[in-house]
PLY file of the C-alpha trace (Angstrom):
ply
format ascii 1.0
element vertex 110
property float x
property float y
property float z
element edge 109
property int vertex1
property int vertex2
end_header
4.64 -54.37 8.85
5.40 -56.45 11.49
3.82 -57.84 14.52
6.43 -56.12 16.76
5.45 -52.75 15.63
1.65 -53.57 15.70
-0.25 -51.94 18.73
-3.96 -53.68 18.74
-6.49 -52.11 21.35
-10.13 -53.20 21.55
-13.53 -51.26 22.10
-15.96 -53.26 23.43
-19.82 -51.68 23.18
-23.28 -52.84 25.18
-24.99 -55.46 22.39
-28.26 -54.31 22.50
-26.15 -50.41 21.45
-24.15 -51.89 19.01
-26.58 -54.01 17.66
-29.11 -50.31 17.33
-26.17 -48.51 15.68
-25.71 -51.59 13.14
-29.33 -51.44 12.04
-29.00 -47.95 11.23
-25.87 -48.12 9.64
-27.14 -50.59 7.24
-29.79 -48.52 5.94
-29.28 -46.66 2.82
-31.73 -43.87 3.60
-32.65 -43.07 6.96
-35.75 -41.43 7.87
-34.53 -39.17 10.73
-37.78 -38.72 12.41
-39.14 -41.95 12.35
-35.82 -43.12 13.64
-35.54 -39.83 16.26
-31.71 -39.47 14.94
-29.97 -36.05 14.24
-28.84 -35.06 10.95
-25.40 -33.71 10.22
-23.71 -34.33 13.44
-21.85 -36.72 15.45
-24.30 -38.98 17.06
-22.18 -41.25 19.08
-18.28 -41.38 20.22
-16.56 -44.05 21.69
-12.82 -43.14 22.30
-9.39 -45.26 23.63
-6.08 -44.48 24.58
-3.55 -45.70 22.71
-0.10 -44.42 23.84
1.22 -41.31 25.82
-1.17 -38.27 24.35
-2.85 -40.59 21.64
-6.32 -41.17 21.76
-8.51 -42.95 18.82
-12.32 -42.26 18.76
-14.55 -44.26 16.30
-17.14 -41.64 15.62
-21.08 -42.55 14.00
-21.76 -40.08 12.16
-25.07 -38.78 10.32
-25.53 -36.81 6.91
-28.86 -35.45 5.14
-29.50 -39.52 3.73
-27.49 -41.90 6.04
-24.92 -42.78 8.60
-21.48 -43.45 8.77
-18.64 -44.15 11.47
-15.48 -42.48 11.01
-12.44 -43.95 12.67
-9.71 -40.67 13.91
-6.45 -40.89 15.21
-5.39 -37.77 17.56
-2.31 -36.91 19.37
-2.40 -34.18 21.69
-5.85 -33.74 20.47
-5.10 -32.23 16.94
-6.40 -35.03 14.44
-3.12 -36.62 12.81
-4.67 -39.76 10.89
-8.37 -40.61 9.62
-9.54 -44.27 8.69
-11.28 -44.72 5.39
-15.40 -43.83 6.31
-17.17 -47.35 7.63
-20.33 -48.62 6.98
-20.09 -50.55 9.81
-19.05 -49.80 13.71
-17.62 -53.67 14.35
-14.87 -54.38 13.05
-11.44 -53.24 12.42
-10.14 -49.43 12.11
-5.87 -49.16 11.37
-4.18 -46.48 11.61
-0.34 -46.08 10.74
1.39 -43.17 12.38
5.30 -42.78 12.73
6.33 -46.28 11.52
4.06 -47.78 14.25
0.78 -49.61 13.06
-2.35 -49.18 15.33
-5.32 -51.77 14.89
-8.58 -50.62 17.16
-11.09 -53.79 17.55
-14.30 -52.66 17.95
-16.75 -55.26 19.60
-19.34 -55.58 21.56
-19.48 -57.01 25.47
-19.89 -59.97 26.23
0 1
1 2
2 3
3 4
4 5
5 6
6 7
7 8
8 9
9 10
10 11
11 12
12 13
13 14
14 15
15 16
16 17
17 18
18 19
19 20
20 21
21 22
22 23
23 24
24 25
25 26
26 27
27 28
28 29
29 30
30 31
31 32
32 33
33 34
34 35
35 36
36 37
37 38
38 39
39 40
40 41
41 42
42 43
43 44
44 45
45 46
46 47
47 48
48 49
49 50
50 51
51 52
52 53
53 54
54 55
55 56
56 57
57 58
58 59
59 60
60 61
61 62
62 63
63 64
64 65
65 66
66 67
67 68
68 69
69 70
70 71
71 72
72 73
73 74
74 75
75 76
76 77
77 78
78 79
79 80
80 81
81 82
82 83
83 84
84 85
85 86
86 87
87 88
88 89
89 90
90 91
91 92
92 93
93 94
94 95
95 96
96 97
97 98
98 99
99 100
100 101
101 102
102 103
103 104
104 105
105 106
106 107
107 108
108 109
């Protein structure tokens, strides 16, 4: 794919939230309490636009052990592409929808 048909958009997060989120993520068995997190639901959602009725959200995520941040590519707000589960929220999510590639940098502020 080339850079011509490469559309890169960037998420920047608060540190100090990013930098939470991170620890989290890291662990491989959360204690929910302790950590006053919610199981089984979507915990955090930080969402760009990305051309005319696209949108990309980078979703943390919980389970019954752990967390998780999904990466989901919608147009007109049905979900058309998902990025493979991340163990991380930094970082790079792609997406590749109708020969156009779609990199989402997520960061935090400076």
């Amino acid at each position: 794919m080339n850079a011509d048909t490469t559309i890169t958009k960037t998420i920047r997060i608060d540190k100090t939230e990013a930098q939470e989120w991170e620890r989290l993520l890291a662990m491989d068995h959360v204690d929910f309490d302790e950590e006053d997190v919610e199981t089984a639901a979507s915990l955090a959602t930080y969402s760009i636009g990305v051309a005319d009725n696209s949108v990309v959200e980078i979703v943390v995520q919980s389970g019954q052990n752990n967390l998780w941040v999904d990466g989901i590519f919608l147009q007109d707000g049905i979900e058309v592409c998902v990025a493979q589960p991340s163990e991380s929220l930094l970082g790079e999510y792609w997406f590749w929808i109708d020969e156009k590639c779609y990199l989402i940098e997520v960061t935090t502020e400076d």
